[in-house]
C-alpha positions as CSV (number, residue, x, y, z in Angstrom):
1,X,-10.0,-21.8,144.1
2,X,-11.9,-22.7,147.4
3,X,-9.4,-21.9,150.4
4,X,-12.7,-22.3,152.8
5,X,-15.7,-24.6,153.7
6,X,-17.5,-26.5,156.1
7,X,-17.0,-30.3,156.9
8,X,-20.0,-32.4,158.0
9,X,-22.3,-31.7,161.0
10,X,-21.6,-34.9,163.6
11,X,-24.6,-35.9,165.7
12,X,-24.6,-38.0,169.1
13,X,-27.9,-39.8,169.2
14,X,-28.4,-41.0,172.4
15,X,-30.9,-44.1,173.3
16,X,-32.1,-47.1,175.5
17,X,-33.0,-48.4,171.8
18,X,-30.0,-48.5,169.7
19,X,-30.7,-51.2,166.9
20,X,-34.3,-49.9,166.5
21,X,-33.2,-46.3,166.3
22,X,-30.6,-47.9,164.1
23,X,-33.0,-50.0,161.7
24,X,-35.2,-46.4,161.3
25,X,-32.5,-44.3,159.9
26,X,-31.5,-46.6,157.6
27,X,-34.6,-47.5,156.5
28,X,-35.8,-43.3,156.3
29,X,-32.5,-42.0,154.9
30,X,-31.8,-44.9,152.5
31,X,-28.4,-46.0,153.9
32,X,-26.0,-48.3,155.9
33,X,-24.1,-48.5,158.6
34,X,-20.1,-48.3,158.0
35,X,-17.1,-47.8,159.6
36,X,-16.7,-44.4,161.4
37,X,-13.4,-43.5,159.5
38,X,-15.2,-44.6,156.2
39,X,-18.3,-42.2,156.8
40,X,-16.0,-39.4,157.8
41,X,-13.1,-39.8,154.8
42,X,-16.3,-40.1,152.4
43,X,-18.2,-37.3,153.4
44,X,-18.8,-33.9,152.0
45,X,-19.7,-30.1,152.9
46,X,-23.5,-29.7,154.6
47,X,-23.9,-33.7,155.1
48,X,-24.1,-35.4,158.2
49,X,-22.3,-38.3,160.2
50,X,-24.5,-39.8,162.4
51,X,-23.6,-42.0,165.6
52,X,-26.3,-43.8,167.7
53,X,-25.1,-44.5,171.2
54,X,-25.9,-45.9,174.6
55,X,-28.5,-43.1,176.5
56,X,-26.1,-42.9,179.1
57,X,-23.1,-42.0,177.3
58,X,-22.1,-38.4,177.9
59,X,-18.3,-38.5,176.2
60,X,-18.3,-37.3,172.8
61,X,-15.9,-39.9,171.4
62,X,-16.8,-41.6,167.8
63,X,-17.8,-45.2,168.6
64,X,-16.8,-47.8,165.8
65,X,-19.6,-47.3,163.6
66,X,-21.6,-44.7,162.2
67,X,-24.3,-43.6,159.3
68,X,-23.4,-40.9,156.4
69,X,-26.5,-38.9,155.3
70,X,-26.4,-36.3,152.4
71,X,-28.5,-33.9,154.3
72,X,-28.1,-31.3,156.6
73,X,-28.4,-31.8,160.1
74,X,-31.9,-29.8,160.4
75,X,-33.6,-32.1,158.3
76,X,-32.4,-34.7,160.4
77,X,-33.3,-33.6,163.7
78,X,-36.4,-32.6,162.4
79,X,-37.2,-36.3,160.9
80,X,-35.8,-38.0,164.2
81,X,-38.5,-35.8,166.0
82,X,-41.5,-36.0,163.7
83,X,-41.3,-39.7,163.4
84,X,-40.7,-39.9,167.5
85,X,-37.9,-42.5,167.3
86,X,-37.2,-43.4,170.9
87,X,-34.2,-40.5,171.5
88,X,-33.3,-39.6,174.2
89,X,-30.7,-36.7,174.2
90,X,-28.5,-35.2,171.0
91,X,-25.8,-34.0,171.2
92,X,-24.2,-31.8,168.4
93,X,-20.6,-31.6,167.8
94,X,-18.6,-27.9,167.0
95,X,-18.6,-26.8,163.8
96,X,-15.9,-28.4,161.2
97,X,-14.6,-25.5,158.8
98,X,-12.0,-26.7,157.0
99,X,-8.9,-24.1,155.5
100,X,-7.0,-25.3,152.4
101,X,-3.6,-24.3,153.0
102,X,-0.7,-25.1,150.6
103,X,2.5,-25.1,152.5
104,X,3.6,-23.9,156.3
105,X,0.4,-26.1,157.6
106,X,2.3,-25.3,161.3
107,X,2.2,-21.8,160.6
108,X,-1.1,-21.5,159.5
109,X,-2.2,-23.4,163.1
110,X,-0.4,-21.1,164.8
111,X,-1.7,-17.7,162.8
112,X,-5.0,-19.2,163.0
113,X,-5.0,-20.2,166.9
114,X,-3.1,-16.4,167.9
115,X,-6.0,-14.8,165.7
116,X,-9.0,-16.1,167.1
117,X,-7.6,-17.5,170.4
118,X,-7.9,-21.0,169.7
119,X,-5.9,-24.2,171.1
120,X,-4.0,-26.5,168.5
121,X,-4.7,-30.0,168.6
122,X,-5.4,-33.2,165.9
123,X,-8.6,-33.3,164.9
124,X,-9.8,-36.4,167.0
125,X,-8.7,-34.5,169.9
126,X,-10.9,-31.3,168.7
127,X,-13.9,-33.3,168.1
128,X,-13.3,-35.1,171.6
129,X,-13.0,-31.6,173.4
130,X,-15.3,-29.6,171.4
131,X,-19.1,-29.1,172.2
132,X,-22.4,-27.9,170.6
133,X,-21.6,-23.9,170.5
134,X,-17.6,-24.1,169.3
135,X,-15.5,-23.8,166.3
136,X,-13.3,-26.3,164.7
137,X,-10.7,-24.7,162.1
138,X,-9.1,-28.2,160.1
139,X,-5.8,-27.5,157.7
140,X,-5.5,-29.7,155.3
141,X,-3.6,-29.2,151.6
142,X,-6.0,-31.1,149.7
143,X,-8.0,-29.6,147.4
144,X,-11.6,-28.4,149.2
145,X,-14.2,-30.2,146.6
146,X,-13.3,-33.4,147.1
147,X,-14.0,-36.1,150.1
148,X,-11.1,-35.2,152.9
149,X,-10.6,-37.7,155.3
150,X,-9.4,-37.0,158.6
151,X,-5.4,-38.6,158.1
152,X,-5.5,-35.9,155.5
153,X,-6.3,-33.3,157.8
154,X,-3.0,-32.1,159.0
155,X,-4.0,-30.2,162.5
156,X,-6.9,-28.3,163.4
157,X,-7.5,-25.3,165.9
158,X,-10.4,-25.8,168.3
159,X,-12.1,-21.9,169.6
160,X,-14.7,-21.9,172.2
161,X,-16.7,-19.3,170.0
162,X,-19.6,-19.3,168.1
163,X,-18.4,-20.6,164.4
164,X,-20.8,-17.9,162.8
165,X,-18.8,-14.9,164.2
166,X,-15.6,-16.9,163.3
167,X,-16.7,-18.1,159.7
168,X,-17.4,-14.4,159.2
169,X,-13.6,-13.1,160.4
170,X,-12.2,-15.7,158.9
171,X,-14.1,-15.9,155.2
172,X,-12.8,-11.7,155.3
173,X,-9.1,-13.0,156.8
174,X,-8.7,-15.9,154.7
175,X,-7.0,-14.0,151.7
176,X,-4.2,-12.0,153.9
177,X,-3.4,-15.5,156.1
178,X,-3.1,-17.0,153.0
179,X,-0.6,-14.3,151.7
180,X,1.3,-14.0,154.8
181,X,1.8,-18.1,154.2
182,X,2.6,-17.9,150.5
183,X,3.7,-14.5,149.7
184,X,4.8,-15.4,146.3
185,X,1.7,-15.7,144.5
186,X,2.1,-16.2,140.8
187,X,-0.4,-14.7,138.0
188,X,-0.2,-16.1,134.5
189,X,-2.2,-15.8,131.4
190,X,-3.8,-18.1,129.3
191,X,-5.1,-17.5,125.8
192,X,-7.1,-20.0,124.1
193,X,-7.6,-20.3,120.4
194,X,-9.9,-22.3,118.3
195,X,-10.1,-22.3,114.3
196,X,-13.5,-23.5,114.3
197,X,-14.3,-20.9,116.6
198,X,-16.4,-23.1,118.9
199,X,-15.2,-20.7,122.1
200,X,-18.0,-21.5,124.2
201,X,-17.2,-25.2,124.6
202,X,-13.7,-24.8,124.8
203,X,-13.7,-21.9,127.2
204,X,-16.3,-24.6,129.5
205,X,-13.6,-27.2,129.4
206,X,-10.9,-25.0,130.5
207,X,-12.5,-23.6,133.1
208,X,-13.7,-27.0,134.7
209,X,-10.4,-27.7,134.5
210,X,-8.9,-24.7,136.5
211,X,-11.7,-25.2,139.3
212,X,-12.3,-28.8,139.5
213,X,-8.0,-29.1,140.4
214,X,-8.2,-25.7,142.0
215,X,-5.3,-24.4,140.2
216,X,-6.1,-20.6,141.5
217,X,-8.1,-17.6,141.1
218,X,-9.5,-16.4,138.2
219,X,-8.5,-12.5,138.6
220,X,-9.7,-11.8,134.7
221,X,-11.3,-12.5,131.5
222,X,-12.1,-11.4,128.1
223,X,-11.2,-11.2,124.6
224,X,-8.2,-10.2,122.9
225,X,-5.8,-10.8,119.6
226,X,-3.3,-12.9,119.0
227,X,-0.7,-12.3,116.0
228,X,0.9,-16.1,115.4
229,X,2.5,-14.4,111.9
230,X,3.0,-11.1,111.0
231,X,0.1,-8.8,109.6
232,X,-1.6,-11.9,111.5
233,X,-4.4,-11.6,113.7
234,X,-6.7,-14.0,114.9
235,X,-9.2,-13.8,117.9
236,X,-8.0,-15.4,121.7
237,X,-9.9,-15.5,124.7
238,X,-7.4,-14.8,127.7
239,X,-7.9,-15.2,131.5
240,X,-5.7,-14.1,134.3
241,X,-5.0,-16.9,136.6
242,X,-3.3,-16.0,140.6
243,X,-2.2,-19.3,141.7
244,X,0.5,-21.3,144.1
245,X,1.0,-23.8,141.5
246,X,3.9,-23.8,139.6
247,X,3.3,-22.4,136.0
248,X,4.8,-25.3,134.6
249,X,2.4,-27.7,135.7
250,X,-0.6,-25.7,135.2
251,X,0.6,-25.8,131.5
252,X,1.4,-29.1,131.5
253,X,-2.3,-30.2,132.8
254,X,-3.8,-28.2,130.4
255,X,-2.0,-29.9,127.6
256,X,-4.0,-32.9,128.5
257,X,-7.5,-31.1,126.8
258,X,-5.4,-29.6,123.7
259,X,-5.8,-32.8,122.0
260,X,-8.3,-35.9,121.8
261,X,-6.0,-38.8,120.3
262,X,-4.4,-36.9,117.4
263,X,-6.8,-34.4,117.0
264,X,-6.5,-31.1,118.0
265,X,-9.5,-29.4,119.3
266,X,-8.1,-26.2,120.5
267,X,-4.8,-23.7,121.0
268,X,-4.1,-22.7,124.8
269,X,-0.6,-20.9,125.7
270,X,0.1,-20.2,128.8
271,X,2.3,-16.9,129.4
272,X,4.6,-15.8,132.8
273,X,5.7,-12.0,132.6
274,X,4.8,-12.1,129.2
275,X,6.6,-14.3,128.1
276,X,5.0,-18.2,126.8
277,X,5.8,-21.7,128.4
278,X,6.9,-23.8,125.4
279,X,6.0,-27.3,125.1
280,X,9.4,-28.2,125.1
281,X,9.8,-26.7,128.4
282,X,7.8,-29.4,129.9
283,X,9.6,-32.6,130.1
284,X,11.8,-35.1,127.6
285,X,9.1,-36.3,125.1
286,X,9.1,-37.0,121.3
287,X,6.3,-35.2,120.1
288,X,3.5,-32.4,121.2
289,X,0.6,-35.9,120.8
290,X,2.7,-37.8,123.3
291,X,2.9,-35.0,126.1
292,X,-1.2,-34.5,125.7
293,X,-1.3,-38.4,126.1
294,X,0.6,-38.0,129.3
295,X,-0.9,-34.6,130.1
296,X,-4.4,-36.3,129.8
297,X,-3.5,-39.3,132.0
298,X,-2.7,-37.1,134.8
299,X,-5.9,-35.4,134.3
300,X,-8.0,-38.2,134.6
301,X,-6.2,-39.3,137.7
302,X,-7.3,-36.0,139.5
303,X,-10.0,-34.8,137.7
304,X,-14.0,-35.7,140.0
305,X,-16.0,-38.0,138.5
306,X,-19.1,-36.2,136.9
307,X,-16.6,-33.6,135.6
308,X,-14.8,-36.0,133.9
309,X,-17.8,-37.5,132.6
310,X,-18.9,-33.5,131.1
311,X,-15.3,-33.3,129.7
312,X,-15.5,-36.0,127.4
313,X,-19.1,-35.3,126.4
314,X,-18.0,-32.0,125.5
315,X,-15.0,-33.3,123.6
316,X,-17.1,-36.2,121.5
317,X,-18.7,-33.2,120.1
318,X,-16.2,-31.4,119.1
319,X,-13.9,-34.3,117.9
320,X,-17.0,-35.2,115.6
321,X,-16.9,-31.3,114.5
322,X,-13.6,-30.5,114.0
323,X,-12.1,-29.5,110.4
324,X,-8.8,-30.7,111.5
């Protein structure tokens, strides 16, 4: 589970020659111009938003349109100096870390503003105020690997410090804010069984799962036995899970790789205090196929792209191996 990361770096490119300057980053980087909102909602950790702007601008307020680039911003100052486009300031926005937190968001401003002396604020307003050398804490409840735009950024601390001193308090910090906000952490296990005893593919599915959705941490892992009958024993692999989610869901989701159609590929129980979540504990449905049908359509819903793409790759090999 990522509770931590950085947004994009924003740069100000200021310039007597705005459509030329214009015309050479997208012709360099490969990309075009969009809307501001767009570039920001679509962008990801380490890239940079780029906005080209009249040389005598001095505000740091987003104008309509700007460029996304999937680099860092080093590489491109350095290209906007080596290739001599006609610049002639930058100016660099603070530094956008962004803090996953799952309920209490106004809390978690204000524990985050009293511990590192910060003012809260929306985001536009932190980017607006902020400058080169600050620190921009962003709380948001969406999960931290995927795209987070900034109406899902629910508030945002801005600190006049530098954001390596604070990304080092704050990467150390981050699990005791996080259990002062949520102090009813829940750790389950789950034991997964296979009867063809193709573990390693199964074992890669689940855990794409349980980090792609960031249902928690993983605390644990290893093998162990499972007795289904007595003078039974059969081989599991188990892994502690602490999460925030409800137990019931994070079984419920995992229903969804049990099965592909009606075929079973592998086992996985999911345990509270030792004791198991049924299936029948999940919801009004018929039969164990139609809860994985369900299961699998929520999956797909929330499950990135190129892991979904891996998860079915995995699972047309299996389906084409399995005995059952």
């Amino acid at each position: 589970m990522k509770v931590l990361r950085f947004g994009p770096s924003i740069i100000f490119l200021r310039t007597p020659k705005g459509e030329a300057v214009k015309a050479a980053i997208s012709q360099v980087f490969g990309v075009e111009e969009m809307p501001t909102d767009e570039a920001i909602r679509n962008s990801n950790e380490f890239e940079t938003i780029v906005f080209v702007t009249d040389e005598w601008e001095k505000e740091t307020i987003p104008p309509e349109t700007a460029f996304l680039l999937s680099c860092h911003a080093p590489v491109v100052l350095s290209t906007v100096v080596n290739r001599k486009l006609p610049v002639e300031k930058v100016h660099v926005e603070g530094t956008l870390i962004l803090m996953r937190v799952p309920d209490r968001v106004q809390e978690g401003l204000e524990l985050l503003a009293k511990k590192y002396g910060g003012e809260i604020m929306d985001i536009r307003t932190a980017f607006d105020e902020g400058e080169a050398g600050d620190t921009i804490i962003g709380v948001t409840r969406r999960k931290l690997n995927s795209p987070i735009g900034p109406e899902e950024i629910e508030g945002a601390v801005l600190i006049h410090r530098d954001f390596l001193n604070v990304y080092r308090e704050l990467s150390i910090d981050a699990p005791i804010l996080l259990l002062r906000l949520m102090p009813e952490w829940k750790e389950i296990t789950i034991k997964i069984y296979d009867t063809d005893k193709r573990y390693e593919e199964n074992i890669e599915r689940l855990m794409m799962v349980i980090e792609d959705l960031d249902l928690g941490f993983v605390v644990g892992e290893g093998w162990d036995w499972d007795y289904p009958r007595p003078f039974m024993r059969v081989p599991v692999y188990k892994l502690k899970l602490l999460t925030w989610e409800d137990p019931v869901r994070v079984k419920f989701l995992l229903k969804g790789i049990e099965y592909v159609g009606y075929k079973r590929l592998c086992d996985i129980d999911v345990f509270v205090e030792g004791k198991k979540i049924h299936w029948t504990a999940l919801g009004k449905y018929d039969s164990k196929f139609e809860l994985a049908k369900k299961a699998r359509e929520e999956l797909e819903k929330n499950l990135s792209g190129d892991v979904l793409k891996r998860l079915r790759e995995l699972e047309e090999r299996l389906a084409a191996e399995s005995k059952e």
